[in-house]
C-alpha positions as CSV (number, residue, x, y, z in Angstrom):
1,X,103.4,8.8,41.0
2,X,106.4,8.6,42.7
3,X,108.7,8.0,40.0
4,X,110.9,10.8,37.9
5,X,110.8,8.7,34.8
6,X,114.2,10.4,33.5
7,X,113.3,13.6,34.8
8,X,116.7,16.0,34.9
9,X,117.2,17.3,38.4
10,X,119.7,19.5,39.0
11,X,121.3,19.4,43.0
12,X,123.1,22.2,44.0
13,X,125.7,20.8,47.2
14,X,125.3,17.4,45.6
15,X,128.6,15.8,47.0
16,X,127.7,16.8,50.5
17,X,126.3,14.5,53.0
18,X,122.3,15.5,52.2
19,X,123.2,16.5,48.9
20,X,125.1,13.0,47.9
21,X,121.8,11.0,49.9
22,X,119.6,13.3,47.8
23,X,121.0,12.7,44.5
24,X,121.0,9.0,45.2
25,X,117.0,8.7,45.9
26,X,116.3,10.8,42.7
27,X,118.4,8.6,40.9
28,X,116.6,5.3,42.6
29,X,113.1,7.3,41.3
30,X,114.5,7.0,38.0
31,X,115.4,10.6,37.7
32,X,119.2,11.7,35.5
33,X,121.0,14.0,38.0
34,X,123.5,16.6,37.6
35,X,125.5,17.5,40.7
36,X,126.8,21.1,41.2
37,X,130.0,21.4,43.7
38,X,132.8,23.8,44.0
39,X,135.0,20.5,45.1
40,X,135.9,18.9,42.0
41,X,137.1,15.5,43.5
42,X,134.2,15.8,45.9
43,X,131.5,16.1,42.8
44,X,133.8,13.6,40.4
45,X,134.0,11.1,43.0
46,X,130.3,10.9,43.9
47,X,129.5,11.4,40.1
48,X,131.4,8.1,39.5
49,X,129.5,6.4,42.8
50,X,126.5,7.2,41.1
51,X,126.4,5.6,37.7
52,X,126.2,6.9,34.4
53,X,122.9,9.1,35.0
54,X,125.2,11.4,37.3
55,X,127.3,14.0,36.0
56,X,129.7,16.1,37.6
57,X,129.8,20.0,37.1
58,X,132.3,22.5,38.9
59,X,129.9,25.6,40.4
60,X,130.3,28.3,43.0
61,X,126.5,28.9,43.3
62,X,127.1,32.3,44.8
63,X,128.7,33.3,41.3
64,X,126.0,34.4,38.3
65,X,128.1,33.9,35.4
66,X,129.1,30.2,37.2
67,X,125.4,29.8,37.8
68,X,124.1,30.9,34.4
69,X,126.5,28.4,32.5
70,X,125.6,25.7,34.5
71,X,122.0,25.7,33.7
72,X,122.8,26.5,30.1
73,X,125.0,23.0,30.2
74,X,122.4,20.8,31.4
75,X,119.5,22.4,29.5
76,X,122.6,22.0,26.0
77,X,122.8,18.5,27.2
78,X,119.7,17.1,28.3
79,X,116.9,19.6,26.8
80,X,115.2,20.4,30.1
81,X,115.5,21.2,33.1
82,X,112.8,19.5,35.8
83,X,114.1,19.6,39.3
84,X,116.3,22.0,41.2
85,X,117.2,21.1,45.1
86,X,119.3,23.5,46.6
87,X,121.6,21.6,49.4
88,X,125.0,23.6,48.9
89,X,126.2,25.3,52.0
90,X,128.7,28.1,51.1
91,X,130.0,29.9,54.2
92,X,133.3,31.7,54.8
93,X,136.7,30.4,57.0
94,X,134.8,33.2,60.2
95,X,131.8,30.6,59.9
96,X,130.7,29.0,62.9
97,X,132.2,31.7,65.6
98,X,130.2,32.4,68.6
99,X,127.1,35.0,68.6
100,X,129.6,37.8,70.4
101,X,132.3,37.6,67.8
102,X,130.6,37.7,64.4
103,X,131.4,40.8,62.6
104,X,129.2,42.5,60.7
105,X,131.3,41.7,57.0
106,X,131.3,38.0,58.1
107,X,127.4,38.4,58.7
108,X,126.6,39.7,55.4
109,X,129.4,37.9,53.3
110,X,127.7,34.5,54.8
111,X,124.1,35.4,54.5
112,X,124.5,36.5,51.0
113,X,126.6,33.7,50.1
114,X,123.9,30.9,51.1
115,X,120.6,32.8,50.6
116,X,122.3,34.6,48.0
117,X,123.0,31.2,46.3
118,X,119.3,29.8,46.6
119,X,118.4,33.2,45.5
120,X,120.3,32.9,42.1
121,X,120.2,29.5,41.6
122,X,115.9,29.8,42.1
123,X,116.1,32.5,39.5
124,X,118.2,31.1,37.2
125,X,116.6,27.5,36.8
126,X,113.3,28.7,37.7
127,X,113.4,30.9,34.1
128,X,114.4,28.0,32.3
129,X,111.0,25.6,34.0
130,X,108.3,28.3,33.3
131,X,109.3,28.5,29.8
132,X,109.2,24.6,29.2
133,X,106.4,22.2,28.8
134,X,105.2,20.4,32.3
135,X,106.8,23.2,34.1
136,X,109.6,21.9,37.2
137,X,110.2,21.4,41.0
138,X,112.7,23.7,42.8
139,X,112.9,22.1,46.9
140,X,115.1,24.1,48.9
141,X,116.9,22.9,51.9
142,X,115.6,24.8,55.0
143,X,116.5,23.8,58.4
144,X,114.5,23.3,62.3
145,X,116.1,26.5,63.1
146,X,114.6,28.5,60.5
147,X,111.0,28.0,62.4
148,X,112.0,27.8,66.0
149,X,114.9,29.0,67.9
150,X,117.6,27.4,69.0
151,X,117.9,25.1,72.0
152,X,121.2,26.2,73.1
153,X,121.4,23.8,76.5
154,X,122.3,21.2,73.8
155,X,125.5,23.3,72.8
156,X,126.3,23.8,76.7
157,X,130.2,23.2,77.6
158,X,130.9,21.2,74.1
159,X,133.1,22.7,71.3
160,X,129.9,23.9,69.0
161,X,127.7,26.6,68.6
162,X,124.9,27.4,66.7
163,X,125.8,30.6,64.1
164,X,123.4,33.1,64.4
165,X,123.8,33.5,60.5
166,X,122.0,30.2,60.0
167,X,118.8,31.1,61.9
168,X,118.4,34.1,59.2
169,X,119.5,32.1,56.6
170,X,116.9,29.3,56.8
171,X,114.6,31.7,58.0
172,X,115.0,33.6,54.9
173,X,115.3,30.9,52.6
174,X,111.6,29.7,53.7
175,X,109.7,32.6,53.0
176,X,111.9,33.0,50.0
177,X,110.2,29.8,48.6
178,X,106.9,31.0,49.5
179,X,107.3,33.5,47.2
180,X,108.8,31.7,44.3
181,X,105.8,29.7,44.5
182,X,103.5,32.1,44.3
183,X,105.4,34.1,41.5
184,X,105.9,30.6,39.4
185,X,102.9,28.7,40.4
186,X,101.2,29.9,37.2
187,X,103.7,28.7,35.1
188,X,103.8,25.4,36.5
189,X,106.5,25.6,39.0
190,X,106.4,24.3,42.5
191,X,108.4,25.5,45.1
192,X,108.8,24.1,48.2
193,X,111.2,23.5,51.6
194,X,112.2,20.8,53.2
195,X,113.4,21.2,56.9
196,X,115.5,18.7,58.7
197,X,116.3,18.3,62.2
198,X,119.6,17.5,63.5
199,X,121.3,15.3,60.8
200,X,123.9,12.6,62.5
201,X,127.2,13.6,61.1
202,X,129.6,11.6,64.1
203,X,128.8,14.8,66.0
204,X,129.9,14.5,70.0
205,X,128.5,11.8,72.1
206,X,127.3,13.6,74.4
207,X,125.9,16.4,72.3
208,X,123.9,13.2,70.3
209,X,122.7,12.3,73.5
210,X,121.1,15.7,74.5
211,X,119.5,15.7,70.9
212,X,117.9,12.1,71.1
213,X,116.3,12.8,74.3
214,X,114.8,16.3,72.8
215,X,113.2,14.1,69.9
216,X,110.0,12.3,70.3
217,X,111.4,9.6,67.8
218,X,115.1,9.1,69.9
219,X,117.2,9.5,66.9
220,X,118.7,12.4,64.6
221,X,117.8,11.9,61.3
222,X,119.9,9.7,58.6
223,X,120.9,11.6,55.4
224,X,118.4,9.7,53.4
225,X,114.9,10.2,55.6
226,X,115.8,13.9,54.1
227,X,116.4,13.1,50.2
228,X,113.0,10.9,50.8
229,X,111.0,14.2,51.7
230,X,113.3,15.8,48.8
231,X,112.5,12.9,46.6
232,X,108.9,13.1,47.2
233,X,107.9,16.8,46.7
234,X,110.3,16.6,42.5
235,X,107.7,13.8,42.1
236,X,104.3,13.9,40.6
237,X,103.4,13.0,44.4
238,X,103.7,16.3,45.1
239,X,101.8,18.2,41.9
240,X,99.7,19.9,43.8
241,X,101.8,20.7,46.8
242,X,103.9,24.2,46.4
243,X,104.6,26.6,48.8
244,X,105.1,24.3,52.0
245,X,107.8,24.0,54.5
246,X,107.8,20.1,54.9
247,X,109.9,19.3,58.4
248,X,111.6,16.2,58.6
249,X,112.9,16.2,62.2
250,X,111.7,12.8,64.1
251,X,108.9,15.0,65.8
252,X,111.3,17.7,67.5
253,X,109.5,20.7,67.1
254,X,106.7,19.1,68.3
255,X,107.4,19.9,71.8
């Protein structure tokens, strides 16, 4: 049930650190993967970690034509187009600034950019699996912070912050889902989200620290207890599972 049995998934943000973890459990379910970046050594080099069922293609997911001849290439090469996972994370250089100086252009360029992107990239291959026999899987990548607000005495006194961009974002990007699966469910196509907690990307100690004592399992996640959640819902697993927000964050929003 679990297995993809050649299935062609398509993951958007593919060379990143989910993205790359993601690809490599689709490919270990037996799944072909094509990896969409806008970093061409990024996307080559993890192509070429991969194996021969991963291939590179240069995208900017916030760009339709870009967008539009990507999904024309894998569906020219491969015939179909099963899976979708959306992991890219386009943002501009103002990313990231405290709550009190993000300007209203940087608010809108950002939150277009990444929901934007889902948006297009949903659209796009979602046309392509309603028209094809056995339907497809599009999993987007939602986040902790698009259910719950932030717990901002884990930022205190370190040199982070939490962008208030992201918490509209995810937030957006789950009810998004919600309604791709209701518009495509009759077609066959299953949308869902899956939410991580705080991913361990050699972030400060003592920010670490604050996080594993906030988590009823101790940790932050690994990039692959994600891609399993991811892996699970492109599966057969999952055929009767659309419309869900699956969280994968070692029990943190539990408390």
């Amino acid at each position: 049930m679990f297995e993809l049995d050649g299935d062609v998934a398509l993951v958007t943000g593919g060379g990143g650190l989910i993205g790359e973890a993601v690809c490599e459990a689709l490919l270990e379910q037996g799944g072909r993967v094509v990896i969409a970046e806008t970093n061409e050594e990024r996307g080559n080099r993890t192509a070429d970690r991969l194996g021969p069922d991963a291939a590179f293609h240069r995208t900017d997911v916030t760009d339709e034509r870009s967008v539009s001849r990507l999904v024309d290439a894998v569906v020219g090469e491969y015939g179909r187009l099963d899976v979708l996972v959306n992991s890219a994370y386009p943002r501009n250089e103002a990313y990231g600034r405290p709550y009190e100086e993000v300007t209203y252009e940087d608010w809108c360029e950002n939150v277009v950019a990444h929901l934007g992107g889902y948006y297009l990239t949903s659209r796009v291959a979602g046309s392509v699996m309603a028209d094809q026999d056995g339907g497809g899987s599009i999993v987007n990548l939602g986040s902790i912070y698009g259910v719950r607000g932030p717990d901002l005495p884990i930022y205190e006194g370190l040199d982070m912050t939490f962008p208030v961009e992201y918490a509209a974002i995810k937030g957006g990007i789950i009810n998004l889902t919600r309604y791709l699966a209701s518009y495509l469910g009759r077609a066959g196509v299953r949308a869902n989200v899956v939410s991580p907690g705080g991913v361990f990307d050699d972030q400060p100690e003592e920010f670490v620290e604050r996080y594993e004592a906030r988590t009823l399992l101790g940790r932050m996640a690994d990039p692959a207890d994600v891609a399993g959640a991811v892996a699970y819902l492109a599966s057969d697993a999952a055929a009767y599972v659309t419309g869900q927000n699956l969280v994968v964050d070692g029990g943190w929003t539990v408390t």
